[in-house]
C-alpha positions in Angstrom: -110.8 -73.2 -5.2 -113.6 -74.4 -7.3 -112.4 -77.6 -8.5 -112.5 -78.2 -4.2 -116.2 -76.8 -4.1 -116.9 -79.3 -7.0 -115.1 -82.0 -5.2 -116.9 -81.5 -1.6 -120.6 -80.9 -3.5 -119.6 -84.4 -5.2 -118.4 -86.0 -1.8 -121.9 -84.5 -0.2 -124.2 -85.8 -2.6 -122.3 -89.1 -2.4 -123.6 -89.0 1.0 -127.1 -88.0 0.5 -129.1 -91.1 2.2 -131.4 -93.2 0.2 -135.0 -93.2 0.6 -136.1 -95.4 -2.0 -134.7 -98.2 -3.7 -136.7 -99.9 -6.6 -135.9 -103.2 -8.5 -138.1 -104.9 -11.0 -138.1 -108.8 -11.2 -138.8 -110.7 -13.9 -141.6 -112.6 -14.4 -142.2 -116.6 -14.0 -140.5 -117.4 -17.2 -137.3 -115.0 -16.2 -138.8 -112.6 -18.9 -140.4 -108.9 -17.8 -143.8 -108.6 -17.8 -144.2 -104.9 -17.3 -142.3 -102.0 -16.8 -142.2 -99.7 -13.8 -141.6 -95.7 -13.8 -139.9 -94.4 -10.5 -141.1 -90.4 -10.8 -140.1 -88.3 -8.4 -140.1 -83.7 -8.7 -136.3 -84.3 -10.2 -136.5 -86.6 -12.8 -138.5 -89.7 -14.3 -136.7 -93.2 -15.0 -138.0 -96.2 -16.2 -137.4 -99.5 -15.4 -138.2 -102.4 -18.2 -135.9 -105.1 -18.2 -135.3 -107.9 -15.1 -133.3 -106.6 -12.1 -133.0 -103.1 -13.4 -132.9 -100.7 -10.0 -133.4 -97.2 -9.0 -132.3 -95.7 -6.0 -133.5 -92.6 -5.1 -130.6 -90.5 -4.0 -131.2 -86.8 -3.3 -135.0 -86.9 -4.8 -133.5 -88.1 -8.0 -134.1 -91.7 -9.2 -130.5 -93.1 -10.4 -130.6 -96.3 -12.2 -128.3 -99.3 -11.2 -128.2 -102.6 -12.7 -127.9 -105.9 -10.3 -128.7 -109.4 -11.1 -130.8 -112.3 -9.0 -127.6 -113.4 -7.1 -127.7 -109.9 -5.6 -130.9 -109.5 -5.4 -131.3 -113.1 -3.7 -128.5 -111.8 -1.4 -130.0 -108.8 -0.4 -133.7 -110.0 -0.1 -133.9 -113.6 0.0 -135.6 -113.7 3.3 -138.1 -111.2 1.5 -138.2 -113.2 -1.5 -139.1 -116.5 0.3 -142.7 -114.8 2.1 -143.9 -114.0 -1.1 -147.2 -116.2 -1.7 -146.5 -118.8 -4.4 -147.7 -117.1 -8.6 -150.8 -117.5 -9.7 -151.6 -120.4 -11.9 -154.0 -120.6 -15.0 -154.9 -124.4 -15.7 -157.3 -124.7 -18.9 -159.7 -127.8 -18.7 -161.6 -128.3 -22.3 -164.8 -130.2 -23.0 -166.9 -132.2 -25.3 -169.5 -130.4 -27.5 -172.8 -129.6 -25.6 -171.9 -130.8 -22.0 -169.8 -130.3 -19.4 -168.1 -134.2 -19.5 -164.4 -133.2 -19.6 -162.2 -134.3 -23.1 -159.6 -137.1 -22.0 -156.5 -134.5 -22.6 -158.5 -132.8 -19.3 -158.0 -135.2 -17.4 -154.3 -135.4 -16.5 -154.9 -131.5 -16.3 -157.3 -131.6 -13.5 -154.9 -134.0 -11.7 -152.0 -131.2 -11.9 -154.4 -128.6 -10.5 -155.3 -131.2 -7.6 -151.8 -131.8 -7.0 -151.4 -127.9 -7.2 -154.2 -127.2 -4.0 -152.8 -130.2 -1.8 -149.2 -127.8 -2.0 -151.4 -124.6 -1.2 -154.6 -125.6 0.7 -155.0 -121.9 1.7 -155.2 -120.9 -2.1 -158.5 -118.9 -3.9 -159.7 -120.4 -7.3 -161.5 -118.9 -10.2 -163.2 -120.6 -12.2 -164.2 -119.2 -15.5 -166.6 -121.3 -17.9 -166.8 -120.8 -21.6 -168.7 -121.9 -24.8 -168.2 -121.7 -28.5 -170.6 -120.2 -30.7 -172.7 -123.1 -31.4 -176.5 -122.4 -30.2 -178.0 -119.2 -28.3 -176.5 -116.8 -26.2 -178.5 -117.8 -23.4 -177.9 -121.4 -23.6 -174.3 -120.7 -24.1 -174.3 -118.8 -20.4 -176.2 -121.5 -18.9 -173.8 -124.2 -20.3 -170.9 -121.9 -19.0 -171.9 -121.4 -15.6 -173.1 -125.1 -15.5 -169.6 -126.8 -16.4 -167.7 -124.2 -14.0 -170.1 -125.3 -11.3 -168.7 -129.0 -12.6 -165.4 -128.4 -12.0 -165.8 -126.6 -8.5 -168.0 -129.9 -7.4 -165.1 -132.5 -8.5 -162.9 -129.9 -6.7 -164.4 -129.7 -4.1 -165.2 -133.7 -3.6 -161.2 -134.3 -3.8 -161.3 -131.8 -1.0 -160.5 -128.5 -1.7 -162.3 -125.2 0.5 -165.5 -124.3 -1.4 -165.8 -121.0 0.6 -162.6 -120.5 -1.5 -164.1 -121.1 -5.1 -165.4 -118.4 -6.8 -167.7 -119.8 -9.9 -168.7 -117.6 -13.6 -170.0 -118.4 -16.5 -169.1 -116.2 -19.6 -170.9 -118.1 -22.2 -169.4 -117.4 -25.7 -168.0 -113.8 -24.9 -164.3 -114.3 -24.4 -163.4 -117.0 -27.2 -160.3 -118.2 -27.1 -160.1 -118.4 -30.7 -162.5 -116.2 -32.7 -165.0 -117.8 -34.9 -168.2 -116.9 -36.7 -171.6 -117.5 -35.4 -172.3 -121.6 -34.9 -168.7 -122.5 -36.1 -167.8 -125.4 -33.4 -164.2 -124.6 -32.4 -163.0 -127.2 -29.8 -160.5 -124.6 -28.3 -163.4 -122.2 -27.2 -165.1 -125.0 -24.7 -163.4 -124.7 -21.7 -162.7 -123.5 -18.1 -160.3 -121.5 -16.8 -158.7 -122.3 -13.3 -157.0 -119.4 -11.4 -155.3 -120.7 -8.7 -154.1 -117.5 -6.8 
């Protein structure tokens, strides 16, 4: 009698409907870039490596391993809305100005190319300095070659209502120097194309 008790509790939870289902995908690279905790009054599970899934079963999170050709299956028409990833482009510059360095230059032409493919896209454009001269100048010169790179943006076309513009000066280095130490890496903007 109880091994038939077992058997039907087993058969009804079986049949307990699902009322969440969770996957986590990987990120551009095919490589996590997070982790995700499905919590609910039963239990806690986390989720940290690509297509790992809980389905929530009962009010308890069970964990089920798919792969992208299931996932694809399953969601694909999902999967295909989603807005394209945000993309970083990194545009460096000569000492003192905001005249781009010649490496830039094929750079700025892959962002270009990037907004004719997603004319509906925001930018943020981030400007930095080394450590080379005052704070103050270093924000002005920030904000000044951001403002650059939004004007050639916008002269090939792109939304300006779009662009955000900031200047950071030599706050968020790149590469971490002492006080006047000219470090080429540090003079740059930062694209996000989002």
């Amino acid at each position: 009698m109880k091994r038939c008790l077992f058997l039907a509790a087993a058969a009804l939870a079986g049949c307990a409907p699902l009322t969440e289902r969770v996957v986590l995908l990987p990120g551009p690279q095919g490589v996590p870039t997070g982790a995700v905790s499905v919590t609910t009054a039963k239990a806690e599970l986390l989720l940290a490596e690509p297509y790992a899934q809980a389905d929530v079963v009962g009010g308890e999170p069970r964990r089920v391993q798919t792969n992208e050709a299931e996932v694809r299956a399953a969601y694909g028409g999902l999967l295909a809305m989603q807005p394209p990833r945000p993309r970083t482009f990194t545009l460096r510059f000569e000492t003192g100005g905001d005249r781009l360095t010649a490496d830039s230059e094929p750079v700025l032409a892959d962002l270009k190319r990037a907004l004719d493919g997603n004319p509906a896209a925001d930018l943020v454009i981030t400007g930095h300095t080394d450590r080379v001269g005052s704070v103050e100048l270093n924000d002005r010169l920030s904000l000044q070659r951001a403002q650059s790179v939004r004007d050639r943006l916008v002269a090939a076309g792109a939304n300006a209502s779009r662009i955000s513009v900031a200047g950071r000066g030599e706050r968020e280095l790149a590469v971490p120097t002492e006080d006047e130490v000219a470090e080429p890496r540090n003079r740059r903007v930062e694209i996000k194309l989002r």
